[in-house]
N, C-alpha and C positions, 0 to 999 in steps of 0.2 A: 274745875280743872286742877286745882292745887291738890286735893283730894285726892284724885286720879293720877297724879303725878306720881305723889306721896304714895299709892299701891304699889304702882307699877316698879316703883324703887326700891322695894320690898325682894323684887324678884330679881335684884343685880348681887346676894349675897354668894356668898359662896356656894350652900345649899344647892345652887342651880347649875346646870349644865352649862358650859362654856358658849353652847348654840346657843343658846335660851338667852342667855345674858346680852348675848349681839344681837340677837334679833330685837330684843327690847330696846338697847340704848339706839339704834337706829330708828327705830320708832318715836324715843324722846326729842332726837335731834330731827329725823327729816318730815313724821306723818303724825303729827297730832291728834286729825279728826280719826285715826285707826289705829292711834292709843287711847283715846277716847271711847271708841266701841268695842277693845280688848279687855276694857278694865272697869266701865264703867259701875258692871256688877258682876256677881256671882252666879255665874250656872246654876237652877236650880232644880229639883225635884218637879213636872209637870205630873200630867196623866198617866205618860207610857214613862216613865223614870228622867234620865237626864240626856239632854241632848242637844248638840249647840255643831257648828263649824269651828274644825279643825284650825290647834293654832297656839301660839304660845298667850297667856293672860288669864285671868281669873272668867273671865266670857268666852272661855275657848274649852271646846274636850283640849286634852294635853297630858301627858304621864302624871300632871302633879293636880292638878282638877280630878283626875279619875284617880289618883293616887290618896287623896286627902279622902275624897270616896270612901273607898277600899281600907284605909286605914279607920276611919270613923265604923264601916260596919263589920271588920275584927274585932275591934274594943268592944264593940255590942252585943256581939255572936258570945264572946267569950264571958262579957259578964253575964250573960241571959241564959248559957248553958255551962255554968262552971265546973261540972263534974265527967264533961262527957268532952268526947275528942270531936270535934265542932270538924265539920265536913262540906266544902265547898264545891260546885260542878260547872262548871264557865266553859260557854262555846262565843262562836263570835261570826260573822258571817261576811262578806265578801269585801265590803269597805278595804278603802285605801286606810293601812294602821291599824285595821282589829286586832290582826294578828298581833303582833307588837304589842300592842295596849291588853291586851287577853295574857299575853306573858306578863309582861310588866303589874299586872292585876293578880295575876297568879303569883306570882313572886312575893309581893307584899303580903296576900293573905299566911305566904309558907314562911314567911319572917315574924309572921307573930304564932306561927305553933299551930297552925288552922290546914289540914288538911285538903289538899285540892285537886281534884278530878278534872281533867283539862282535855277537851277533844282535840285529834291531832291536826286535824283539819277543818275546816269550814262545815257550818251543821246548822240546823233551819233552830228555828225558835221554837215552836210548840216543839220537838224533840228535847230542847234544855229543860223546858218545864216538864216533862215526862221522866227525864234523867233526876231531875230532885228525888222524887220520888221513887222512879225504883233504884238508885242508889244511896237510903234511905240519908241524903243530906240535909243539911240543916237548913242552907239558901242555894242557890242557883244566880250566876250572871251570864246575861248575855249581851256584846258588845253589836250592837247595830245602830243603823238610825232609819230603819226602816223602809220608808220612802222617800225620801228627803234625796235631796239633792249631792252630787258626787261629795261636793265639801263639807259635809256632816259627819258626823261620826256620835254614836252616844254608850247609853249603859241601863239596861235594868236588872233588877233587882228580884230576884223572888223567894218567896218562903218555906217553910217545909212541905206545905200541902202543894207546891207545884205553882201556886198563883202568883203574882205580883204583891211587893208590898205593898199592906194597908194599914187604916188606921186600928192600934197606937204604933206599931211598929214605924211605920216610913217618919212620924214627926219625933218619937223617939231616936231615930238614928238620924235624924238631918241635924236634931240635936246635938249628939253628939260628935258630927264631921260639925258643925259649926265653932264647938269647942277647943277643935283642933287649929293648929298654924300647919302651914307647907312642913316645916322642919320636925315635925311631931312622924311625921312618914316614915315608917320603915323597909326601904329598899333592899334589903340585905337577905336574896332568898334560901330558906333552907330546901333544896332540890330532893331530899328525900322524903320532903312530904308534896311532892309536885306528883302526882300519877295520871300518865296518856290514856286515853279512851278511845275506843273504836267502834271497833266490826259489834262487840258484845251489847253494847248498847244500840246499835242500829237495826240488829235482829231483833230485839226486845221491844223497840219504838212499831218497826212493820209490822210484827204480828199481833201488834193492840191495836195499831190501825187499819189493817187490813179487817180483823174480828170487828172492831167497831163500826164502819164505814162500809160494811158489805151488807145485803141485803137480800143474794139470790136473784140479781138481774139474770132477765133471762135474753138469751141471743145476741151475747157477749163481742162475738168477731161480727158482727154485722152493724157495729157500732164504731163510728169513727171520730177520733177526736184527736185535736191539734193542741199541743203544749207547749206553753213558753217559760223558759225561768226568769226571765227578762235580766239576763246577769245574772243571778242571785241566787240563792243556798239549795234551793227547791229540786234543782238537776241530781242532788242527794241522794232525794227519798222518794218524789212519785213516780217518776217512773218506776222503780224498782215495787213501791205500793201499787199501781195498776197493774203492773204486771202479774202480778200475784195475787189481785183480786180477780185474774183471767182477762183484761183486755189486752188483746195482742195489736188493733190496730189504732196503733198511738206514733201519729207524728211529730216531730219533737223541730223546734225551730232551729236548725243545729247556728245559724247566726247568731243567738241569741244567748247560747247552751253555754256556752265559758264563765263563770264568775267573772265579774270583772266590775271594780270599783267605778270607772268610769263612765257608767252605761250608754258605752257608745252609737247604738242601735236606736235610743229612745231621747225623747226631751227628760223625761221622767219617767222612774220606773214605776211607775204606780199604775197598779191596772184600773182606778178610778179613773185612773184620762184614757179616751179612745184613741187617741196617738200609739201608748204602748202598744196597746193589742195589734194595729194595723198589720202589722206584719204576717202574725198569727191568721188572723181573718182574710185576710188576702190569700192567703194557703190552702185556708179551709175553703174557698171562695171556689177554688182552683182542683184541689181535688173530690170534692163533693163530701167534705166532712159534717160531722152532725154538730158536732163540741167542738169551742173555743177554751182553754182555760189558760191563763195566765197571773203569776203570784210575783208578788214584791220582794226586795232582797233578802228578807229574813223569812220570807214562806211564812207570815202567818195573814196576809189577806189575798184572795183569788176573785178575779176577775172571772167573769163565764158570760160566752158571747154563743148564743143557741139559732136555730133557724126561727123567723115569725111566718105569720099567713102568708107572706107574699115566696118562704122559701129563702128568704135572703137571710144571711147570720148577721144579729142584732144584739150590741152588749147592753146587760140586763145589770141595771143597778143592785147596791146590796141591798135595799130592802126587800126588791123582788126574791132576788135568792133567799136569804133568809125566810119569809114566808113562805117560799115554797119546800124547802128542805125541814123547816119546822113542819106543817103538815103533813109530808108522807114518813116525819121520824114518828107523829102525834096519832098518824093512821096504823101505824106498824103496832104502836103501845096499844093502840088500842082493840086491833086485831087480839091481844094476848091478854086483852083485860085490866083496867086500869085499876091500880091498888089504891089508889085516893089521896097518895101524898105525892104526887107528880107535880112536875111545873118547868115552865120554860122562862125562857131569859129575854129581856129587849134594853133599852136605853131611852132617857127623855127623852131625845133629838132623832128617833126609830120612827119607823112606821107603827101607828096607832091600830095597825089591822092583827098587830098578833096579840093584841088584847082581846078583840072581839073574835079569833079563833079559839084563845084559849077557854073563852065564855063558849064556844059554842059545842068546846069537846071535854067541858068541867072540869078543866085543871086550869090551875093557879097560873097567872103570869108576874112574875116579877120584873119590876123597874127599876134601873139603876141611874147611875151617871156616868155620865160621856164612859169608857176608858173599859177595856176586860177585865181590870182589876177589881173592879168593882162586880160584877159577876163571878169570878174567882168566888171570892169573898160571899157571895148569896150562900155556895155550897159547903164553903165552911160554919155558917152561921147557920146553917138548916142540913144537921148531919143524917136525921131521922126525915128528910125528904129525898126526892132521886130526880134528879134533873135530867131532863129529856133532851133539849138542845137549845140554843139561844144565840143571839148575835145584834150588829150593831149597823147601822146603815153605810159604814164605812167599809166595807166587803170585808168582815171578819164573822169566823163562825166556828161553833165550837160546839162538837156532837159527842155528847155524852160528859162526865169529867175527867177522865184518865188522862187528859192534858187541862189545864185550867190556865191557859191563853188562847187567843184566836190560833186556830188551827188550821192550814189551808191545807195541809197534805190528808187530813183525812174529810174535811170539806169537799176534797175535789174527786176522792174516790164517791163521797155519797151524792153529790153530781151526776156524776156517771151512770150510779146505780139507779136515779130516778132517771134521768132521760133515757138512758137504756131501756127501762121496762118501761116506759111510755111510748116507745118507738116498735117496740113486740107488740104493744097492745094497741099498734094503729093511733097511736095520737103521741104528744111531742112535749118537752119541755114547756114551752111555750103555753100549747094549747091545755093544759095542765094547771099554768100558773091563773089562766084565763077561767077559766071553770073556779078557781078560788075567789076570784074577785066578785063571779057569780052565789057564792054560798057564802062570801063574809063580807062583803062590800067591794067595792074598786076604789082602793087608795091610790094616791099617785106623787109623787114626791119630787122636791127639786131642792139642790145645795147648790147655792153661792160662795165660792169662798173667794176672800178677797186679799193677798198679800202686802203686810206694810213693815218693810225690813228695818233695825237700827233701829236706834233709841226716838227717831223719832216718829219711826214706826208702830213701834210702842205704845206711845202717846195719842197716836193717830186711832189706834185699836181700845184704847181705856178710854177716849172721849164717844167714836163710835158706841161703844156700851152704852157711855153713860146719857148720850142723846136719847137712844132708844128708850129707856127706861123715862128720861125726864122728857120726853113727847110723846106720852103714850098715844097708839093704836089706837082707837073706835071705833074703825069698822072695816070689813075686807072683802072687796067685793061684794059692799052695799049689806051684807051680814054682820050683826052687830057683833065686838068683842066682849064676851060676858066673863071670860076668867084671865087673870095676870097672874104668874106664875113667876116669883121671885126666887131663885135658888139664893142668894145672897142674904136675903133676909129670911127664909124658909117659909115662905108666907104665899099661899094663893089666895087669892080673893077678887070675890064675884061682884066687880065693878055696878051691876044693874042691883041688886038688894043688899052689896054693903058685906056680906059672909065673907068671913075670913077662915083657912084652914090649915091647919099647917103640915108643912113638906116633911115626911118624914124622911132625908140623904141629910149628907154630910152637905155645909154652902156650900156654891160653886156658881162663878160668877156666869149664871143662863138665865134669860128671862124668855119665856113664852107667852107667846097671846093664843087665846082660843076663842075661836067665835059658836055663833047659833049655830051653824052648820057644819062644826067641828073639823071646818079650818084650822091648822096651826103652824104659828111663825116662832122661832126658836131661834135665839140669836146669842151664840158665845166664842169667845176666843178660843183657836188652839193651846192646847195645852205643852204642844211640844213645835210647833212652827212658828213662825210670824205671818199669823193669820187670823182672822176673824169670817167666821164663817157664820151665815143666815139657812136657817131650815125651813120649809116651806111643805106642808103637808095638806092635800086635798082629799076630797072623797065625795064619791055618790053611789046611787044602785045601779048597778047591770043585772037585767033582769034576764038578757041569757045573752050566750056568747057570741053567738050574729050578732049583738049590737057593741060587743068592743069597739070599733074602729070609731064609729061616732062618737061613742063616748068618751074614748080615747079623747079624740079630736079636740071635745069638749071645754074638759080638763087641761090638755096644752093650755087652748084660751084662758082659762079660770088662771093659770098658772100665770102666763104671762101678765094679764093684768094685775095680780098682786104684785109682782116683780115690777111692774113701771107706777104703780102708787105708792111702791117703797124705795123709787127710784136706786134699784140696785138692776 
């Protein structure tokens, strides 16, 4: 606590805002345990960049948290390209304080000589990462915190190719904001390197997405789909991208349709929970719609809730999508002939079925870890290949590279474009994804995540790990586990003869079991929540598609008892 004291006293200099100072010494004197959790540490760099609840303290976004940022990756920018006029592109998305913290962000980059392109309004994510590049800048920021709850707020980062920082860059520059003190900040903006963005980059973002994510669906108005932005950036760009890929019959939640930090319509805005969507589906329920889609506050993950056999609209996890929007991008390549350096994108913690697709259409699948950045990065390290499309089980996806983040705005036009032309051709989204299960297996998946806030949340999530790990798994549903899969140590090895292999990623604290039957349990903290999340991967053959339902059925069961023998 002395320690923590000792910070937090740090922030009563002059340096800091009159607010800032009061709110601290009230904290000294009347709440302890919530100067305790303000200060205990430093916000840090996860997966998707930096992101915490809003608030004054070193554990808080805040002007001088995101300040100390923004100052460390000036000094970087500037030693890294000395000769050249260093050019920045920051948008920010509905959060309570983007705005503000997107100024204040931009201020500091124009106080050190750094040139900044600043959208005037609220603008979705894969759009920032599209603007790097055709505003040929050096990085890109975008202020969100994605899905996260109303009191979040965050910040990432990306490079000149459009992606997310990686490595050596992000430990390079965390270096260097570590070097820095609060008072090292330069607040003092020069406004004539501050430049507004608009309409010219919004035309430039639709017509790559529209050309990317279109496809020649045919029977376009006889296709009906329901849109939510759930709050969030997204009421920007697809409708105005549907539009303009020709679907006219698009209903739009308009309760839903206002930006609004608060997401008052939802517990969460996150179209991985069926709560969000409810609304949306209830609509579509109502007018006889074919599509559900629904995206988070920064538009880059989309929800899609489609009709099943029985007729009824059913939301379809990201792995389902992703394997289905990879194969009609992998059927289209291949219509036109594949050139031999093709390949698609997945993640450890993904469905294991777009492996055995890409084996079955001879292109290459790569693996990454958790996070798009990391796929980002496949495309820049493999410039002499062309990647087809790729995604991650958390409803993110990204078609083609002309954006290198998860992309939901042109994710939800190539949505459309497949169930649209499956609906001309007498059959459905759905029945579609079912017929894949029949030519490359029937995977089936299930995510636990379990939240543990505060430090001693924390604790609670780093002994979790380390149980798992120090009780290993032997068998899963009577199927022995033959390989452990340590990211931490980079080390698999096949418990039944001893073979050891190694992980060729970066550590990262995930350990997997895989069994005989190619079962797998994947178990790792979020990298930007306070969470720990368990992955649960199953599979068998469907030998045709009359037998989905039983097998279906199956698998539920397979699922649920691995879930009550790992009593989660």
């Amino acid at each position: 606590m002395d320690s923590i004291l000792s910070t937090a006293q740090t922030w009563l200099t002059d340096f800091f805002d009159s607010e800032t100072k009061k709110e601290i010494q009230n904290l000294i004197k009347n709440d302890t345990e919530e100067l305790k959790e303000r200060f205990y540490k430093d916000l840090e760099f996860g997966t998707g960049g930096m992101r915490g609840m809003m608030g004054v303290g070193t554990n808080r976004i805040n002007k001088y948290t995101l300040g100390k940022n923004t100052q460390g990756l000036g000094n970087y920018l500037k030693r890294t390209y000395p000769t050249e006029e260093v050019k920045v592109v920051i948008a920010y998305d509905c959060r309570h304080n983007s705005d503000t913290l997107a100024r204040t962000v931009s201020e500091i980059l124009s106080a050190n000589g750094i040139k900044v392109f600043l959208f005037s309004e609220l603008r979705t994510t894969p759009e920032l990462s599209f603007a790097v590049k055709h505003l040929n800048c050096h990085a890109g920021i975008v202020l969100t915190a994605s899905h996260n709850p109303p009191e979040y707020n965050g910040y990432k980062v990306y490079w000149t190719d459009g992606g997310q920082i990686v490595p050596p860059q992000d430990g390079e520059i965390i270096a260097e904001i570590n070097s820095l003190s609060f008072e090292d900040i330069n607040f003092e903006a020069n406004e004539s390197l501050i430049k507004l963005i608009d309409k010219d980059v919004d035309e430039a973002f639709f017509k790559a997405s529209v050309s990317k994510g279109s496809f020649g669906a045919k029977d376009k108005d006889n296709f009906k789909i329901v849109f939510t932005s759930l709050h969030g950036t997204s009421i920007t760009a697809i409708p105005e991208v549907l539009k303009r890929a020709g679907y006219r019959n698009v209903t739009i939640i308009e309760e839903q349709a206002k930006p609004d930090g608060d997401f008052p319509t939802v517990k969460s805005p996150n179209p991985e929970e069926p709560e969000a969507l409810s609304m949306a589906i209830k609509k579509a329920e109502e007018i006889g719609a074919d599509m559900v889609v629904g995206t988070d506050p920064d538009s880059d993950r989309l929800g899609i809730a489609v009709r099943n056999l029985e007729g009824k609209i059913e939301l379809l996890n990201g792995n389902q999508t992703m394997v289905l929007m990879t194969k009609f991008l992998l059927d289209k390549y291949k219509e036109n002939g594949f050139n031999g350096n093709e390949f698609i994108a997945t993640t450890i913690v993904s469905t294991p079925m777009m492996e055995q697709m890409a084996k079955a259409y001879n292109v290459e699948c790569k693996t990454s870890l958790t996070g798009f950045k990391w796929i980002g990065k496949m495309i820049k390290d493999f410039p002499d290949s062309t990647f087809i499309g790729g995604g991650e089980e958390s409803f993110g996806y990204m078609v083609g590279d002309f954006v290198r983040d998860k992309d939901a705005v042109t994710a939800t036009l190539l949505a459309c474009e497949i169930a649209a032309n499956a609906k001309a051709n007498g059959s459905s989204f759905y029945k579609d994804l079912i017929d894949a299960y029949v030519d490359f297996g029937f995977y089936k998946e299930k995510l636990i995540s379990l939240t543990k806030k505060g430090i001693r949340g924390a604790e609670e999530i780093k002994q979790m790990l380390i149980d798992f790990k120090e009780n290993p798994v032997e068998s899963v549903q009577g199927s022995k586990v033959i390989w452990v899969e340590d990211y931490n140590t980079s080390i698999a090895k096949n418990v039944l003869t001893g073979e050891e292999k190694p992980i060729d990623l970066p550590k990262s604290n995930v350990l997997i079991y895989e069994t005989e039957d190619g079962t797998r349990i994947a178990a790792r903290p979020s990298g930007t929540e306070p969470k720990v999340k368990f992955y649960i991967s199953t599979n068998t053959k469907l030998e045709k598609a009359e037998d989905y339902k039983s097998v279906n059925s199956q698998l539920d069961t397979k699922i649920d008892g691995i879930l009550s023998e790992l009593n989660l």
